[in-house]
C-alpha positions in Angstrom: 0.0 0.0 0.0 1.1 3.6 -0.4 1.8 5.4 2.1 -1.2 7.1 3.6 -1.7 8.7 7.3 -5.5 8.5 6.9 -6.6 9.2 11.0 -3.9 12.2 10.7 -4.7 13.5 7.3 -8.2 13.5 7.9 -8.6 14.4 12.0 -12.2 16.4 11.3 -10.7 19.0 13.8 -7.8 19.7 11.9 -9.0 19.0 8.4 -12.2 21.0 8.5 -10.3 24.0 10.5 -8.5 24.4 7.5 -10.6 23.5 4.9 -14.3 24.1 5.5 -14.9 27.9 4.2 -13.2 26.5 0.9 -15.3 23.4 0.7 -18.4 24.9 1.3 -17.7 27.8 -1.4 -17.5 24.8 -3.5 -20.6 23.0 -2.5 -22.7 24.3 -5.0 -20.4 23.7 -8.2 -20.4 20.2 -7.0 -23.9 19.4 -6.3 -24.8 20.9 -10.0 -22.2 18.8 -11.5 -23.6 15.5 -9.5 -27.3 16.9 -10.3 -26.1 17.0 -14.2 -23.7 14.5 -15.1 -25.6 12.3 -12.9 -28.9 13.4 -15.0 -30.8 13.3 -11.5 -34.8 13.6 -11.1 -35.4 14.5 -8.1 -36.0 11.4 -6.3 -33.4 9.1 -6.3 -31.4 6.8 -4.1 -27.8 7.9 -4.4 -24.8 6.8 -2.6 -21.8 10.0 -1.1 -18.5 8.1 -1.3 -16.8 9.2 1.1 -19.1 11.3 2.1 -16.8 13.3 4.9 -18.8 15.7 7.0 -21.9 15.4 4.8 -21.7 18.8 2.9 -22.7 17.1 -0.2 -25.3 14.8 0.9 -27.0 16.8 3.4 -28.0 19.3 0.7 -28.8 16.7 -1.8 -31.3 15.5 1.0 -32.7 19.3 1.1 -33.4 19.0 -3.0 -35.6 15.8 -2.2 -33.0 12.7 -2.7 -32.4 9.7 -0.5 -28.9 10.0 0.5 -26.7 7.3 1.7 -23.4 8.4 2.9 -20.4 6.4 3.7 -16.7 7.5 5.2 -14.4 6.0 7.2 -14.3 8.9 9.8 -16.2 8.3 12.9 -15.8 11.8 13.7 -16.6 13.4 9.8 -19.9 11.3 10.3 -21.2 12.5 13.6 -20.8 16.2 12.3 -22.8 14.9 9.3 -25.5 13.4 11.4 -25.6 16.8 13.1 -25.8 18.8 10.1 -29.0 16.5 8.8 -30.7 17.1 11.5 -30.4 20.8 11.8 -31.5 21.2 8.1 -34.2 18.4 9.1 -33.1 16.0 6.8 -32.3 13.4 9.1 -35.0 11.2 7.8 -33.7 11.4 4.0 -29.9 10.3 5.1 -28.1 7.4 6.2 -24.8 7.5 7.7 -23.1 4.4 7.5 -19.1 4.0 8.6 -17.4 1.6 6.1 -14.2 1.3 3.5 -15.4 2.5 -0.2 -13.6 -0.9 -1.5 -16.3 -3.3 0.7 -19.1 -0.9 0.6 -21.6 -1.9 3.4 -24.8 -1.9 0.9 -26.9 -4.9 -0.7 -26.4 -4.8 -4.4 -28.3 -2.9 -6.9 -29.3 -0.9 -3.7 -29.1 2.7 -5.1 -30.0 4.7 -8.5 -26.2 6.6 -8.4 -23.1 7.2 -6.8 -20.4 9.6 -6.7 -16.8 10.0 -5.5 -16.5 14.0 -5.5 -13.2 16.4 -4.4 -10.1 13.7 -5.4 -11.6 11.0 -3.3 -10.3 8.5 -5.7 -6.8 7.4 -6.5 -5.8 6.9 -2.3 -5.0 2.8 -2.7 -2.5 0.8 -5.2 -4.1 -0.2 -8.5 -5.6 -3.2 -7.3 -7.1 -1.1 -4.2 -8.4 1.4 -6.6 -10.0 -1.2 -9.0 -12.0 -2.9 -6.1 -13.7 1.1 -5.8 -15.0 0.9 -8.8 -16.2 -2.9 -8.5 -17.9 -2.0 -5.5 -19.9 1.2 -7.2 -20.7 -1.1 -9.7 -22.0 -3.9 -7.5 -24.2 -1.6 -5.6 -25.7 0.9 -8.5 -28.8 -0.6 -10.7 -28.6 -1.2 -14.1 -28.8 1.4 -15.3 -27.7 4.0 -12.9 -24.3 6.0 -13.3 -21.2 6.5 -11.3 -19.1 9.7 -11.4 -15.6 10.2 -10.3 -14.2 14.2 -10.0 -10.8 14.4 -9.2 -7.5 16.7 -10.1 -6.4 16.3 -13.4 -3.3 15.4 -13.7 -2.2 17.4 -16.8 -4.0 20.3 -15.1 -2.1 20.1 -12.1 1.3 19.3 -14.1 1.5 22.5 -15.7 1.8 24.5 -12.8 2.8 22.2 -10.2 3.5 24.0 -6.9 6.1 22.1 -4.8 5.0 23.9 -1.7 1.1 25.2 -0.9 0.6 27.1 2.6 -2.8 27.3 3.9 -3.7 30.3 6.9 -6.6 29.9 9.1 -7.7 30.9 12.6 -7.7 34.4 14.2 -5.4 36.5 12.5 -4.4 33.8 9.8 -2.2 32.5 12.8 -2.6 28.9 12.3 -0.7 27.1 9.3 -0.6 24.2 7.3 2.1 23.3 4.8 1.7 21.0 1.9 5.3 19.7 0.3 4.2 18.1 -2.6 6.2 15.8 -5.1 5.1 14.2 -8.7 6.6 10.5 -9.6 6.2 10.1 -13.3 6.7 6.3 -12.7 3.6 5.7 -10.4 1.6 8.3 -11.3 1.1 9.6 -8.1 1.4 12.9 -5.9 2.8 12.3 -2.7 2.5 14.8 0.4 4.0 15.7 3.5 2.3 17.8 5.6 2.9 19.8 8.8 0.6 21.8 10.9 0.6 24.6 13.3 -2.4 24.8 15.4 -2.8 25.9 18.8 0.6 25.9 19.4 0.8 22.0 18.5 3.1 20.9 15.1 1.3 17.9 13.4 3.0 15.7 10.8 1.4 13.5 8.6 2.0 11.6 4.8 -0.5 10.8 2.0 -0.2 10.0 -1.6 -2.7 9.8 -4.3 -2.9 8.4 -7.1 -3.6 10.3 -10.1 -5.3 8.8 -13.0 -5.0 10.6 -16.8 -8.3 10.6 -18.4 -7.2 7.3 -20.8 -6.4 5.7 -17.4 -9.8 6.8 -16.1 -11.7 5.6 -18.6 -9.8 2.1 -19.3 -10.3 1.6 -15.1 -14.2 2.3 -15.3 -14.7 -0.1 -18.6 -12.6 -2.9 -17.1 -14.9 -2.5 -13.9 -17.7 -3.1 -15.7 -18.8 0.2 -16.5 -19.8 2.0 -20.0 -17.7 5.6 -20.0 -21.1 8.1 -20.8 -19.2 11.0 -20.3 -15.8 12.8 -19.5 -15.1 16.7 -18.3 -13.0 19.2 -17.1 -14.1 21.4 -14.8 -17.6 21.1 -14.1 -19.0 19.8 -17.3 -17.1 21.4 -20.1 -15.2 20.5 -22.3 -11.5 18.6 -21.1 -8.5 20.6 -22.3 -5.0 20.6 -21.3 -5.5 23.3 -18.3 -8.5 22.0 -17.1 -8.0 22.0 -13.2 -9.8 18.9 -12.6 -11.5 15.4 -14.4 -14.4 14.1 -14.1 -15.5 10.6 -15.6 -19.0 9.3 -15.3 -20.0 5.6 -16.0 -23.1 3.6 -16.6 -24.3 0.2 -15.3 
């Protein structure tokens, strides 16, 4: 397995002190790309994998859908379940913890799924493979599965080795990103260091990133007929697109 710190990369207290003003700012690009490339209703059964601290499913569950989300994080799911039920949703969602390569579902248990925010790509090959297996098992025939993730090309052209991120009162708290690219394997790899109340954190994850050909090869040979491929949002895929997206029908 590559290397991959997942309790320290993703501690909800850290990751969300950091992060959540940026996610939620992009909330709403990602719920219309799941709403179109996903060609949703209104009323469907879909499946948030990994769903982290719900920010993505709970608001699906506002529009109407049936939203089962699963994550790893014990703590990313009870913020989640407190989310759902201040929006009064709680009755649309279901929180289940579980490992996106033995998804705890019945098959043919939901009408969509989707991976959103570079979600995909954390195992080895095989790892990765048994993802998109398991989206496959679980969607009906006929439903879709959509992957968004940084493209790699995207992301090539103007790699930065080092990315600092300020939060907290007076932008005091830091976190430090030093990021490396091995042509070989394909994959970013990341050590991180925090400053937060006073406390250095450490941690190490790589991800795996997929070219579109790759993508699309990974999502046939999992059973999966490609239906579409974008860059960011739903355009058109082009050289500086910052991110991929590949959607695939049972």
């Amino acid at each position: 397995m590559p290397e991959f710190d997942f309790d320290a990369t993703f501690d909800p207290e850290v990751y969300l002190h950091f992060y959540a003003d940026g996610l939620a700012e992009r909330t709403d690009r990602d719920i219309d790309l799941v709403s179109e490339a996903l060609s949703l209703s209104g009323d469907e059964h879909l499946l948030d994998v990994p769903c982290g601290h719900g920010r993505v499913t709970n608001r699906l569950a506002e529009q109407g859908h049936e939203v089962t989300g699963v994550d790893r994080s014990a703590g990313f799911l009870d913020r989640a379940r407190a989310d759902a039920r201040e929006r009064g949703v709680d009755d649309r969602v279901d929180y289940r913890q579980g490992d996106m390569r033995e998804l705890p579902l019945p098959d043919d248990s939901v009408d969509a799924a989707f991976n959103v925010f570079t979600s995909f790509g954390y195992f080895d090959d095989a790892d990765n493979r048994r993802v998109l297996e398991e989206a496959h098992r679980v969607v009906r025939p006929g439903g879709r599965f959509l992957v968004e993730m940084v493209h790699q090309a995207g992301v090539m052209r103007e790699f930065h080795r080092t990315v600092a991120t300020h939060a907290g009162p007076d932008d005091r708290d830091l976190l430090v990103d030093e990021n490396s690219f091995d042509p070989e394997t394909g994959r970013m790899h990341t050590d991180r260091t925090t400053y937060l109340d006073g406390e250095r954190r450490e941690s190490t994850y790589s991800v795996r990133l997929y070219t579109p050909p790759e993508l699309r090869a990974r999502f046939e040979d999992a059973g999966f007929e490609v239906v579409g491929v974008y860059g960011d949002g739903t355009e058109e895929l082009t050289m500086d697109a910052g991110r991929v997206t590949v959607v695939g029908e049972v």
